[in-house]
Backbone atoms as SQL, in Angstrom:
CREATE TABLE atoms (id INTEGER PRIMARY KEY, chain TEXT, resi INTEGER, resn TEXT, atom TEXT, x REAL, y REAL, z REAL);
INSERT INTO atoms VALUES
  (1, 'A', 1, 'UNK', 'N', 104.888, 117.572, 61.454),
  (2, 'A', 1, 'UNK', 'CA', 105.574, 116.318, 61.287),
  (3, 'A', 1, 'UNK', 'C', 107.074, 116.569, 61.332),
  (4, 'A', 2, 'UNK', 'N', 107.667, 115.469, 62.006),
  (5, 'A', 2, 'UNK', 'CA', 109.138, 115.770, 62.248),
  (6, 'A', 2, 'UNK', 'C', 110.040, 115.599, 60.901),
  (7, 'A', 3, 'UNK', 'N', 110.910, 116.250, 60.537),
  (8, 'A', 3, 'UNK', 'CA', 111.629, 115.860, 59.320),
  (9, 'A', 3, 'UNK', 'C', 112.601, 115.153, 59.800),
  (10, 'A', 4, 'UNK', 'N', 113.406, 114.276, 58.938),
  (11, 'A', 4, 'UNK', 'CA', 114.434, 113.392, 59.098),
  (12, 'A', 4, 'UNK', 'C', 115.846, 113.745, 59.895),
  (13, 'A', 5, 'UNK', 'N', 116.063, 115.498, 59.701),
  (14, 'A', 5, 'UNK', 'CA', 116.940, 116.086, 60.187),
  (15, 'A', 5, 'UNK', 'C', 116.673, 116.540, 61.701),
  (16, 'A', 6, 'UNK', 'N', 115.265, 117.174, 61.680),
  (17, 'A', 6, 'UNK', 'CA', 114.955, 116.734, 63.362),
  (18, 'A', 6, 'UNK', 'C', 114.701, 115.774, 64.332),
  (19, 'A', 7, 'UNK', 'N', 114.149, 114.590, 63.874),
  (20, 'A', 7, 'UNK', 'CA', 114.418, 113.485, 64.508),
  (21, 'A', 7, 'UNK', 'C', 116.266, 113.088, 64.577),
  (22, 'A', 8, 'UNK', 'N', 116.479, 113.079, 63.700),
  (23, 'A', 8, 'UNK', 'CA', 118.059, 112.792, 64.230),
  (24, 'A', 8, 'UNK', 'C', 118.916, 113.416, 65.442),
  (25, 'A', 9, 'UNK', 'N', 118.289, 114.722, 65.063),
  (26, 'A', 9, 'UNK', 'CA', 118.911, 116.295, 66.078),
  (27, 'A', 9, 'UNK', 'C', 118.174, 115.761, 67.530),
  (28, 'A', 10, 'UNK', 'N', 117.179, 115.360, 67.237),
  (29, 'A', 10, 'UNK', 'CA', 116.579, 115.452, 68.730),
  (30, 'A', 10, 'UNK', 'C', 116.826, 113.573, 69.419),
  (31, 'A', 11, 'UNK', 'N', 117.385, 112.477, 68.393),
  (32, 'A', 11, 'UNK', 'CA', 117.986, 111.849, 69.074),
  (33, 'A', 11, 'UNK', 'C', 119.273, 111.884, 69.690),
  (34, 'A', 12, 'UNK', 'N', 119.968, 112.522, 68.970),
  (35, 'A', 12, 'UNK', 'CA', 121.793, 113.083, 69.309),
  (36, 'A', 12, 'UNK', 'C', 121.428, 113.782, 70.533),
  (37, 'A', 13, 'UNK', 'N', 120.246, 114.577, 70.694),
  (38, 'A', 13, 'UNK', 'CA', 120.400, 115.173, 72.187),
  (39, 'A', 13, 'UNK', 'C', 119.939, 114.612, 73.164),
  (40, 'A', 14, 'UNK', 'N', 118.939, 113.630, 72.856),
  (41, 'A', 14, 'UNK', 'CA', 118.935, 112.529, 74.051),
  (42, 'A', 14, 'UNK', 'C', 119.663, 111.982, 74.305),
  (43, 'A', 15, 'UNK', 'N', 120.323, 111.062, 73.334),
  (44, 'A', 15, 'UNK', 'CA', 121.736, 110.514, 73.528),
  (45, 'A', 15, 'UNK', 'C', 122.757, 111.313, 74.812),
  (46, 'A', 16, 'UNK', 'N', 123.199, 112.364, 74.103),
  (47, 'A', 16, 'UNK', 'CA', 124.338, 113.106, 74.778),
  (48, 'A', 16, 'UNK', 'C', 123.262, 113.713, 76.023),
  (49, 'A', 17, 'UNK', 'N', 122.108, 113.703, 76.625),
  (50, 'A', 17, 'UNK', 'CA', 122.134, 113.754, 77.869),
  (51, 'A', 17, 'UNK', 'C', 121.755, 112.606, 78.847),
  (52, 'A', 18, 'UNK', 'N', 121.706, 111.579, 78.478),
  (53, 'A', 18, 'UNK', 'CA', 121.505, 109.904, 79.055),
  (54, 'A', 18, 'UNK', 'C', 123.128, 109.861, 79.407),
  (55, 'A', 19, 'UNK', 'N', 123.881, 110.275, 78.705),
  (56, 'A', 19, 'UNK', 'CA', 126.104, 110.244, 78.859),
  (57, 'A', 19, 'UNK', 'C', 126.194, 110.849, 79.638),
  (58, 'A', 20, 'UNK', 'N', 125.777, 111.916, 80.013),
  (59, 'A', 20, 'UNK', 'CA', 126.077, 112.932, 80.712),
  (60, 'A', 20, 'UNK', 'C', 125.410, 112.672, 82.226),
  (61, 'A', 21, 'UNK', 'N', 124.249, 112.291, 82.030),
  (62, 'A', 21, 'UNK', 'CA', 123.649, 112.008, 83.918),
  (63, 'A', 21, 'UNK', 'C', 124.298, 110.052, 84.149),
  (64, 'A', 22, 'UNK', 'N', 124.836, 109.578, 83.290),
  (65, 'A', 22, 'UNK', 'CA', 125.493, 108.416, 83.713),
  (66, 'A', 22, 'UNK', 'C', 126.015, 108.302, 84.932),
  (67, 'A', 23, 'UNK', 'N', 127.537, 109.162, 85.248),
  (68, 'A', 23, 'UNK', 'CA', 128.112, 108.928, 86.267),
  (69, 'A', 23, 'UNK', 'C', 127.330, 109.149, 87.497),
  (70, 'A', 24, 'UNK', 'N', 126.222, 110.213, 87.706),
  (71, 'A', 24, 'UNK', 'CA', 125.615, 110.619, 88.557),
  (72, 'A', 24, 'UNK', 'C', 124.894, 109.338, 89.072),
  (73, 'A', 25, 'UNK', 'N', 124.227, 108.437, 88.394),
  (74, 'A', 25, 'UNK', 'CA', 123.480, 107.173, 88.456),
  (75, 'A', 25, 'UNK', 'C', 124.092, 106.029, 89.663),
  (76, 'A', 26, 'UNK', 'N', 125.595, 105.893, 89.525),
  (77, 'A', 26, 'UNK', 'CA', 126.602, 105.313, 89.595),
  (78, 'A', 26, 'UNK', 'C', 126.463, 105.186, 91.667),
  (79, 'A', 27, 'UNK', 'N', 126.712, 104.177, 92.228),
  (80, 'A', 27, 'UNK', 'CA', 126.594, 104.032, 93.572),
  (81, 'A', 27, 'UNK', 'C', 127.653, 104.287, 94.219),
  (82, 'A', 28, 'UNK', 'N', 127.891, 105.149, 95.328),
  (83, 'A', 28, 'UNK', 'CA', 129.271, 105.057, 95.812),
  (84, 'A', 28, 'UNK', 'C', 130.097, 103.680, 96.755),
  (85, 'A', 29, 'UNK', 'N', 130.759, 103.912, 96.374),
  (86, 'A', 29, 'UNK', 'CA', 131.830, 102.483, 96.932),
  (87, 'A', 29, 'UNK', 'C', 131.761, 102.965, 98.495),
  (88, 'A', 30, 'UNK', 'N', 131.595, 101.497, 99.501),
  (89, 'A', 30, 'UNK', 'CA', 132.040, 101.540, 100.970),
  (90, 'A', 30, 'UNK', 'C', 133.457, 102.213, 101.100),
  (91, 'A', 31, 'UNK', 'N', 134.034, 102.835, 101.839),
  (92, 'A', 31, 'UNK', 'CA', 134.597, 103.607, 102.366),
  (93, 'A', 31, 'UNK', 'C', 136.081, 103.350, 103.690),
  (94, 'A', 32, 'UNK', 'N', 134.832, 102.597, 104.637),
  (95, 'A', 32, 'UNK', 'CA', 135.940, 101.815, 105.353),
  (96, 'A', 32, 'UNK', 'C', 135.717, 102.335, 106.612),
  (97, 'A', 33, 'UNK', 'N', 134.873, 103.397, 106.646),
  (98, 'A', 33, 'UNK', 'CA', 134.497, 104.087, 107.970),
  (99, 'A', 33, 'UNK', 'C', 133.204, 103.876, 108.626),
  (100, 'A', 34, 'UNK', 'N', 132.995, 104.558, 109.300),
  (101, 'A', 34, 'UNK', 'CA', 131.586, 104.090, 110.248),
  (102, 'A', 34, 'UNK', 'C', 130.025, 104.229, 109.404),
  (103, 'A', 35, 'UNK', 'N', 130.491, 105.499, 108.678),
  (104, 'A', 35, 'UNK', 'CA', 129.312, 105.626, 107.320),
  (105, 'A', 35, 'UNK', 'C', 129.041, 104.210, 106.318),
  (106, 'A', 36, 'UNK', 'N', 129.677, 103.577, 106.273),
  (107, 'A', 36, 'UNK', 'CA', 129.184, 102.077, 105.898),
  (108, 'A', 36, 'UNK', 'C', 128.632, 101.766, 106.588),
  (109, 'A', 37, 'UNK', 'N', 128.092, 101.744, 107.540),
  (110, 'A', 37, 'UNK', 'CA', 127.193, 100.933, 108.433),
  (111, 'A', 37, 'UNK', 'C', 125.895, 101.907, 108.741),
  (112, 'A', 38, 'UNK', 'N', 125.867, 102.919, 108.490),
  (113, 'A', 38, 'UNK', 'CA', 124.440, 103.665, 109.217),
  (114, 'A', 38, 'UNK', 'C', 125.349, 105.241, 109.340),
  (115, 'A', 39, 'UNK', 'N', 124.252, 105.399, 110.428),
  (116, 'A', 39, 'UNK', 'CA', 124.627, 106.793, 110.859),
  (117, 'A', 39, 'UNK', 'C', 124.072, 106.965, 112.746),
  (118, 'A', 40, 'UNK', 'N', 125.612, 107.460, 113.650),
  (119, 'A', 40, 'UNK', 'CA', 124.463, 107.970, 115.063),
  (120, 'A', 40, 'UNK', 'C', 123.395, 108.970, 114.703),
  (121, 'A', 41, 'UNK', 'N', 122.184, 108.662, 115.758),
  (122, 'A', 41, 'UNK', 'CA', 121.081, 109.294, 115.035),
  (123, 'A', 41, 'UNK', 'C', 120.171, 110.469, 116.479),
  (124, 'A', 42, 'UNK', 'N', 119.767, 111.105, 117.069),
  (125, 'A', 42, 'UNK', 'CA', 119.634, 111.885, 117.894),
  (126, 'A', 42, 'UNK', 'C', 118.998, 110.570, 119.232),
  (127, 'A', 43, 'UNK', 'N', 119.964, 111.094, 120.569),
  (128, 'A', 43, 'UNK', 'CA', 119.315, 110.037, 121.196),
  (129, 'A', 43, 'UNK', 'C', 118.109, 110.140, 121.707),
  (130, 'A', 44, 'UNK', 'N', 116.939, 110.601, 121.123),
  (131, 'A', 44, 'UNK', 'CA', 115.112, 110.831, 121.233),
  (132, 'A', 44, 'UNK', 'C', 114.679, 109.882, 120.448),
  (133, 'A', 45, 'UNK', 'N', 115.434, 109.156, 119.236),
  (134, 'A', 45, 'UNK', 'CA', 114.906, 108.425, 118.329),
  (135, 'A', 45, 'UNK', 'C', 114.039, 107.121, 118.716),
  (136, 'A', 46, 'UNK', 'N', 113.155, 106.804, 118.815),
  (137, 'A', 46, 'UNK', 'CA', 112.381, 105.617, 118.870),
  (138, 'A', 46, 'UNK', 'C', 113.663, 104.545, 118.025),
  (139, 'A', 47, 'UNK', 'N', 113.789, 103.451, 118.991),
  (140, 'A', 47, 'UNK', 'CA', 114.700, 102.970, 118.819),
  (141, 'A', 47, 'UNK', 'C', 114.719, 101.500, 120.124),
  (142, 'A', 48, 'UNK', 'N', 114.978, 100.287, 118.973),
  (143, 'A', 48, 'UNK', 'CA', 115.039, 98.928, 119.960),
  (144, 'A', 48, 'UNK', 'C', 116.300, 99.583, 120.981),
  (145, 'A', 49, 'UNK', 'N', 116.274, 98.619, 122.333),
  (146, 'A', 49, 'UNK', 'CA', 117.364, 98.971, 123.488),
  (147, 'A', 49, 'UNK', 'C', 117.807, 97.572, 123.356),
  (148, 'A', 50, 'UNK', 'N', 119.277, 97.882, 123.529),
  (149, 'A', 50, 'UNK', 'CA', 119.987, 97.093, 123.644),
  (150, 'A', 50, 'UNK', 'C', 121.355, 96.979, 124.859),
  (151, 'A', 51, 'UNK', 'N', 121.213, 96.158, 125.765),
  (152, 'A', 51, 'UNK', 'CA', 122.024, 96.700, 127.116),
  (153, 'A', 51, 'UNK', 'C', 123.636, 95.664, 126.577),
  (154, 'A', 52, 'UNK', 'N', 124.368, 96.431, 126.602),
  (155, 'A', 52, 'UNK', 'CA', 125.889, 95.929, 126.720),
  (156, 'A', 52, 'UNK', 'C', 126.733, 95.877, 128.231),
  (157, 'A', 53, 'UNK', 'N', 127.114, 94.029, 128.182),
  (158, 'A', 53, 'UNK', 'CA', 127.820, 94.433, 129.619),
  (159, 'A', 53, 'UNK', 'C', 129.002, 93.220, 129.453),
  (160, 'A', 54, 'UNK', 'N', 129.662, 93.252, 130.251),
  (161, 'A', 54, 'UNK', 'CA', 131.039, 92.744, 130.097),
  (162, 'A', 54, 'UNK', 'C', 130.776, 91.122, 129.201),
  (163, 'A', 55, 'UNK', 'N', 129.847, 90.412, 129.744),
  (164, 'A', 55, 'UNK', 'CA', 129.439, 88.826, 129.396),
  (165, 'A', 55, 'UNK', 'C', 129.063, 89.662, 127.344),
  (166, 'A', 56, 'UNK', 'N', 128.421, 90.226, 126.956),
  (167, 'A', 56, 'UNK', 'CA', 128.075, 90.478, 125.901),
  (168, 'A', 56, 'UNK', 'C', 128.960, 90.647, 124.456),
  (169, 'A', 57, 'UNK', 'N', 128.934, 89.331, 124.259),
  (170, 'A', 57, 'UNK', 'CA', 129.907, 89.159, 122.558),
  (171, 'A', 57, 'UNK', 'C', 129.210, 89.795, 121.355),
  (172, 'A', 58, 'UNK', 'N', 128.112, 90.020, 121.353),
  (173, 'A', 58, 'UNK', 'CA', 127.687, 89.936, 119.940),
  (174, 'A', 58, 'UNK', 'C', 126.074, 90.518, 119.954),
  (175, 'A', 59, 'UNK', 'N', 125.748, 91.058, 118.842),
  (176, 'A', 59, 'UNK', 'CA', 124.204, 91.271, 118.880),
  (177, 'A', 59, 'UNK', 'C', 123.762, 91.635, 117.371),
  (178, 'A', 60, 'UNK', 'N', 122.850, 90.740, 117.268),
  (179, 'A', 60, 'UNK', 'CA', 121.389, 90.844, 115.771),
  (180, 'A', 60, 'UNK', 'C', 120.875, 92.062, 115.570),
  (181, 'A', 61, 'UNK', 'N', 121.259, 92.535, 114.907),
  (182, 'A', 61, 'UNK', 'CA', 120.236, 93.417, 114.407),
  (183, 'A', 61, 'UNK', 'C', 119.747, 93.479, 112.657),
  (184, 'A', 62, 'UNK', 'N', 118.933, 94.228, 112.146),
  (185, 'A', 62, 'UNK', 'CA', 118.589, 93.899, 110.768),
  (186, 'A', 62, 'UNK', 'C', 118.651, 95.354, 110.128),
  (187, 'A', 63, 'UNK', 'N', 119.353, 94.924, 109.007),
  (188, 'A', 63, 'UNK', 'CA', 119.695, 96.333, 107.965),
  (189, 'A', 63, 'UNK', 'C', 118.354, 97.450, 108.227),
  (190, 'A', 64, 'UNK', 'N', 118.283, 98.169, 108.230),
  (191, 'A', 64, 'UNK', 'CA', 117.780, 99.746, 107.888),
  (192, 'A', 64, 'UNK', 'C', 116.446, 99.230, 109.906),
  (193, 'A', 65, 'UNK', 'N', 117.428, 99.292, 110.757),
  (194, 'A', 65, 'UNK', 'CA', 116.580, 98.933, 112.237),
  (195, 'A', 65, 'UNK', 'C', 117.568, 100.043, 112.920),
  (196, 'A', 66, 'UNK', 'N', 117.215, 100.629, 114.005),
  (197, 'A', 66, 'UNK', 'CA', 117.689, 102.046, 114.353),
  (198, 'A', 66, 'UNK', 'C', 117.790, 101.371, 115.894),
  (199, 'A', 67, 'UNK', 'N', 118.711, 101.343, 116.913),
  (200, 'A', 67, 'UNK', 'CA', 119.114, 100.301, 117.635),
  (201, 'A', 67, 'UNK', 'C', 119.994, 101.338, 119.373),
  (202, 'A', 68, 'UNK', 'N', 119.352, 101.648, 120.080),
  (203, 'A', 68, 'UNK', 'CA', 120.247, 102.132, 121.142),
  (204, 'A', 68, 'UNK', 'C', 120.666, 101.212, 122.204),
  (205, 'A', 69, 'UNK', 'N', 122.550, 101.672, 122.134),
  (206, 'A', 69, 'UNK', 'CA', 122.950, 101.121, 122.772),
  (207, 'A', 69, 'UNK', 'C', 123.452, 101.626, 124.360),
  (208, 'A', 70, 'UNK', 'N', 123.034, 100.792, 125.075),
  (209, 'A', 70, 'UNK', 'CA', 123.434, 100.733, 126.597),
  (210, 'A', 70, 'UNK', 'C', 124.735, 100.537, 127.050),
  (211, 'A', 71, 'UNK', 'N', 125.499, 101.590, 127.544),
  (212, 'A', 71, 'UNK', 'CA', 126.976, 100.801, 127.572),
  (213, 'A', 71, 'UNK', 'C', 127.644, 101.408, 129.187),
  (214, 'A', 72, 'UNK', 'N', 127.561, 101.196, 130.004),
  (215, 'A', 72, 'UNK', 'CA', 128.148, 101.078, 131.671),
  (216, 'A', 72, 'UNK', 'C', 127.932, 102.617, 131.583),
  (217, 'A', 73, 'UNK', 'N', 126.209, 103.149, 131.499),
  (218, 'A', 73, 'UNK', 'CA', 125.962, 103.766, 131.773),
  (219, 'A', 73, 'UNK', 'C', 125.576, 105.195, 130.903),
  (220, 'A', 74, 'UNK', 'N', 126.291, 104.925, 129.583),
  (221, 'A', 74, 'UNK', 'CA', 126.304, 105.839, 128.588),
  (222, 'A', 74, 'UNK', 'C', 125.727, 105.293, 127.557),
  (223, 'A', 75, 'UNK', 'N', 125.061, 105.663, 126.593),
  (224, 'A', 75, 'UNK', 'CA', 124.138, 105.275, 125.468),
  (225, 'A', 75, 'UNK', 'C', 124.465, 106.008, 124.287),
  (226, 'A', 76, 'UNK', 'N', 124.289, 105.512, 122.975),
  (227, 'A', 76, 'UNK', 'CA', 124.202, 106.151, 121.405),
  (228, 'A', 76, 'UNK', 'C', 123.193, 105.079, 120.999),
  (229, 'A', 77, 'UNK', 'N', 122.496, 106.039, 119.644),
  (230, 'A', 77, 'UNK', 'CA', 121.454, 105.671, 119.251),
  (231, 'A', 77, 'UNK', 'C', 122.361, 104.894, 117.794),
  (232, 'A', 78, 'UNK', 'N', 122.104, 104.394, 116.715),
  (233, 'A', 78, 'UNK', 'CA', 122.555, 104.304, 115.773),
  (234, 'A', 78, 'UNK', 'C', 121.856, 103.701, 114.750),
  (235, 'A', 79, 'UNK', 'N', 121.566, 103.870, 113.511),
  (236, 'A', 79, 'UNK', 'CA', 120.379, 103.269, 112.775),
  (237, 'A', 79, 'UNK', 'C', 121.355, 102.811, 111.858),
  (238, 'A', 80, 'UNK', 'N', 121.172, 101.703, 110.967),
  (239, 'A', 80, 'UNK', 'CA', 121.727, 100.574, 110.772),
  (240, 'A', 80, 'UNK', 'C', 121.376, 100.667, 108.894),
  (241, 'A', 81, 'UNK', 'N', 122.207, 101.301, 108.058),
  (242, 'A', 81, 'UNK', 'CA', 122.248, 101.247, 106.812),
  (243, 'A', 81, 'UNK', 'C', 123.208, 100.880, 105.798),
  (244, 'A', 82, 'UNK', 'N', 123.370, 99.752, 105.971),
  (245, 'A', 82, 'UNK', 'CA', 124.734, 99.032, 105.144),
  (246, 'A', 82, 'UNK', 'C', 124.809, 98.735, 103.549),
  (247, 'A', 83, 'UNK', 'N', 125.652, 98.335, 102.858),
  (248, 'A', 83, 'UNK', 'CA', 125.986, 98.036, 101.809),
  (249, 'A', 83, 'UNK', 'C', 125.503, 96.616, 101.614),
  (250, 'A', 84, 'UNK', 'N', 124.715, 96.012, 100.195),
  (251, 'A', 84, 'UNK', 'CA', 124.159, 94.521, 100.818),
  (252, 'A', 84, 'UNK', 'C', 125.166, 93.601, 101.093),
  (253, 'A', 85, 'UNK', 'N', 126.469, 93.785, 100.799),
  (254, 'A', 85, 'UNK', 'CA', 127.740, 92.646, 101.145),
  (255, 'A', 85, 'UNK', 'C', 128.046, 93.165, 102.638),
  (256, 'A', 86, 'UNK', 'N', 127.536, 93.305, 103.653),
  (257, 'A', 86, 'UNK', 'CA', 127.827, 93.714, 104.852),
  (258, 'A', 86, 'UNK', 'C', 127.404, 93.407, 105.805),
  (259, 'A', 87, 'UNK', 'N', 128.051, 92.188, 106.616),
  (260, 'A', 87, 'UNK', 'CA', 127.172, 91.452, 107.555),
  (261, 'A', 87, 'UNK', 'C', 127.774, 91.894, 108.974),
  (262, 'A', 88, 'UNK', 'N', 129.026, 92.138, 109.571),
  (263, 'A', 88, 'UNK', 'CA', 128.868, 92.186, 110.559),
  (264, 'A', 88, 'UNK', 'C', 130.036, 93.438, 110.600),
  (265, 'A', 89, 'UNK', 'N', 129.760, 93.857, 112.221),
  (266, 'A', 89, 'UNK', 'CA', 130.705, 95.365, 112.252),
  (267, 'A', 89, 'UNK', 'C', 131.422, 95.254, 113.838),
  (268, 'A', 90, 'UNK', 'N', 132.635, 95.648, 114.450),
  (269, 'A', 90, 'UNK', 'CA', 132.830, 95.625, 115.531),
  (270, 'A', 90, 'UNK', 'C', 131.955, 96.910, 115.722),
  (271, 'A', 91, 'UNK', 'N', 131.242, 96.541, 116.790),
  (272, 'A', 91, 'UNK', 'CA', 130.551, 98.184, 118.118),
  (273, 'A', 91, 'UNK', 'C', 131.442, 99.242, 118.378),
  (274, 'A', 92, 'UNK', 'N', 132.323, 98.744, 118.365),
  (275, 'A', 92, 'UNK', 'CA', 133.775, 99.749, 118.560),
  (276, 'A', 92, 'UNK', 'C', 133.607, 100.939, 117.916),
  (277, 'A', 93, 'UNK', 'N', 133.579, 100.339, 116.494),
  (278, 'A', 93, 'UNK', 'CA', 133.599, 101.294, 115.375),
  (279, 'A', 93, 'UNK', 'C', 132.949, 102.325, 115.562),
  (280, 'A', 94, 'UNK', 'N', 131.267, 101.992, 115.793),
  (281, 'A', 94, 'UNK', 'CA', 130.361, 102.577, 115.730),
  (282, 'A', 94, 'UNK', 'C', 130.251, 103.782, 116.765),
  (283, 'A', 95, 'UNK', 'N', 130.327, 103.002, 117.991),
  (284, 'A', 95, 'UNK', 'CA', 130.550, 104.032, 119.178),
  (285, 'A', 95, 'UNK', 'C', 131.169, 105.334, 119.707),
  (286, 'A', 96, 'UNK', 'N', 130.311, 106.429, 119.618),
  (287, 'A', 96, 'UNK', 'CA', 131.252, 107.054, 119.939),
  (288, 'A', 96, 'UNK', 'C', 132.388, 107.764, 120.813),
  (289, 'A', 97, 'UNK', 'N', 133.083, 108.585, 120.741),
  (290, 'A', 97, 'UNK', 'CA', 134.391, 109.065, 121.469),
  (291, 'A', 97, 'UNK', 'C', 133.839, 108.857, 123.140),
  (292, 'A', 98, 'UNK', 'N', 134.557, 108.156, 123.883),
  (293, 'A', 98, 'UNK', 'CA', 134.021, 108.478, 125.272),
  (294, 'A', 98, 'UNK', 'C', 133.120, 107.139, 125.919),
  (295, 'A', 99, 'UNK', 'N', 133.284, 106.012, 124.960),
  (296, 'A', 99, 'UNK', 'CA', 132.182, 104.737, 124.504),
  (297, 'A', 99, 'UNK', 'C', 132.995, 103.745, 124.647),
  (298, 'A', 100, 'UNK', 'N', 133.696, 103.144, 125.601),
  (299, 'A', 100, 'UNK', 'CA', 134.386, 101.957, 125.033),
  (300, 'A', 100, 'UNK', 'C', 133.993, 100.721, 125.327),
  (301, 'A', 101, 'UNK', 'N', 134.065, 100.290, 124.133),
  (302, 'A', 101, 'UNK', 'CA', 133.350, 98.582, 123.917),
  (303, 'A', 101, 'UNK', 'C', 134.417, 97.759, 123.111),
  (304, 'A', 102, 'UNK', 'N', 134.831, 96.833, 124.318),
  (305, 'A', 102, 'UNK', 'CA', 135.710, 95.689, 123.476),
  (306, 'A', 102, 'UNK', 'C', 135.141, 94.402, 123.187),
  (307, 'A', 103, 'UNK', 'N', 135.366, 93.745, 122.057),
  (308, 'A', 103, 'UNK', 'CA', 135.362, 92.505, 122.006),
  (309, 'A', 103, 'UNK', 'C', 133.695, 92.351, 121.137),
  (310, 'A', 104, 'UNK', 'N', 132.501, 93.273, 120.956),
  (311, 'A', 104, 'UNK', 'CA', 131.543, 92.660, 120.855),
  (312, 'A', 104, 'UNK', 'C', 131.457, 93.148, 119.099),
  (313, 'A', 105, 'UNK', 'N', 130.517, 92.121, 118.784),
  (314, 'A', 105, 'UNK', 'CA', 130.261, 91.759, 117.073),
  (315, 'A', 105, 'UNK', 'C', 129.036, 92.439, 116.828),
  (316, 'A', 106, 'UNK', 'N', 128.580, 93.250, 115.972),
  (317, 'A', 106, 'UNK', 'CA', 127.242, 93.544, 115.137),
  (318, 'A', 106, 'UNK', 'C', 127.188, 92.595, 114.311),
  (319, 'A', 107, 'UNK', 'N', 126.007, 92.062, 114.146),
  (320, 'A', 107, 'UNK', 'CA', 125.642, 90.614, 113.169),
  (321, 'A', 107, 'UNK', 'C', 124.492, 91.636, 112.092),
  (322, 'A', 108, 'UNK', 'N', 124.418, 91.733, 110.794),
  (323, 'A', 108, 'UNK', 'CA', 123.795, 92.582, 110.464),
  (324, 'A', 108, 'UNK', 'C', 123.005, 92.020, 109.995),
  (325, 'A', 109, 'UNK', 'N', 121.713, 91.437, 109.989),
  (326, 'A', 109, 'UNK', 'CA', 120.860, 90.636, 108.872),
  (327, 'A', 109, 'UNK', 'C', 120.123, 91.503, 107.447),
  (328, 'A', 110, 'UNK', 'N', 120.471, 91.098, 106.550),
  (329, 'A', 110, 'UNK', 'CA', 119.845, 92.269, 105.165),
  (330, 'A', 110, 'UNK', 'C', 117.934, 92.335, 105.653),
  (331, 'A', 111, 'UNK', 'N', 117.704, 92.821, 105.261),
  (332, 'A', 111, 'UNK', 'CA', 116.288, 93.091, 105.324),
  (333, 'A', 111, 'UNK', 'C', 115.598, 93.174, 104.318),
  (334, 'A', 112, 'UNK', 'N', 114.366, 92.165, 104.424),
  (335, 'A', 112, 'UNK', 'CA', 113.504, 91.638, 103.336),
  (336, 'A', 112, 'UNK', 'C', 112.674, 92.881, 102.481),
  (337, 'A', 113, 'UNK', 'N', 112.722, 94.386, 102.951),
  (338, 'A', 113, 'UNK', 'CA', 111.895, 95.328, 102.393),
  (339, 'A', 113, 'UNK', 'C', 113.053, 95.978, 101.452),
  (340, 'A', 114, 'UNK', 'N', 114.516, 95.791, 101.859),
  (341, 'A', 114, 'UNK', 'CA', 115.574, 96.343, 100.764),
  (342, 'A', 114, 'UNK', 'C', 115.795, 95.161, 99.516),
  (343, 'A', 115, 'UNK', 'N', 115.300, 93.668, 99.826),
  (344, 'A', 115, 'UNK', 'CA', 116.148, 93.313, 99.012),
  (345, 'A', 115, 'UNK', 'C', 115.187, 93.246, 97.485),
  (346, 'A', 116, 'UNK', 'N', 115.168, 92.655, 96.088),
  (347, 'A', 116, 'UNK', 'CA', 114.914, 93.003, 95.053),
  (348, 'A', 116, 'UNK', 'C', 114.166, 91.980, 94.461);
């Protein structure tokens, strides 16, 4: 049976390690870079196609959907993992070095298996 002095001892040390894995718990803040939005992902990935061409403003896609893009001949894959306040992204961003895309919008829709 626990005495009064070990139950105390052994709440003080739960205590002080619930404080201690706190910050770890803690979510990191968006950033401002392309890692807010996903990550390029190997271009083998099973992945919706999506063709970009001069007429092309804008395109749907839905949070955690892995998405290759077509662009005057050159392609990146990119899978789509945002912050839930994060709806849309210029392609620009995303694209990489050697990729240029003006003018078109990522529309990001949250996705019904992330939300709570």
């Amino acid at each position: 049976m626990l005495t009064l002095k070990k139950l105390a001892a052994s709440a003080a040390i739960a205590a002080l390690s619930s404080i201690m894995l706190a910050p770890a718990a803690q979510a990191q803040s968006p950033t401002g870079g392309p890692a807010d939005y996903g990550m390029q992902v190997a271009p083998d990935t099973p992945a919706r196609v999506v063709n970009i061409d001069a007429t092309t403003t804008y395109v749907n896609v839905e949070d955690g959907e892995t998405v290759k893009f077509n662009v005057d001949g050159k392609s990146f894959v990119w899978h789509f993992d945002t912050y839930p306040e994060t709806f849309s992204v210029k392609l620009s961003r995303l694209a990489p070095a050697g990729i240029a895309i003006k003018g078109v919008t990522v529309y990001i829709d949250g996705n019904p298996l992330y939300l709570g």
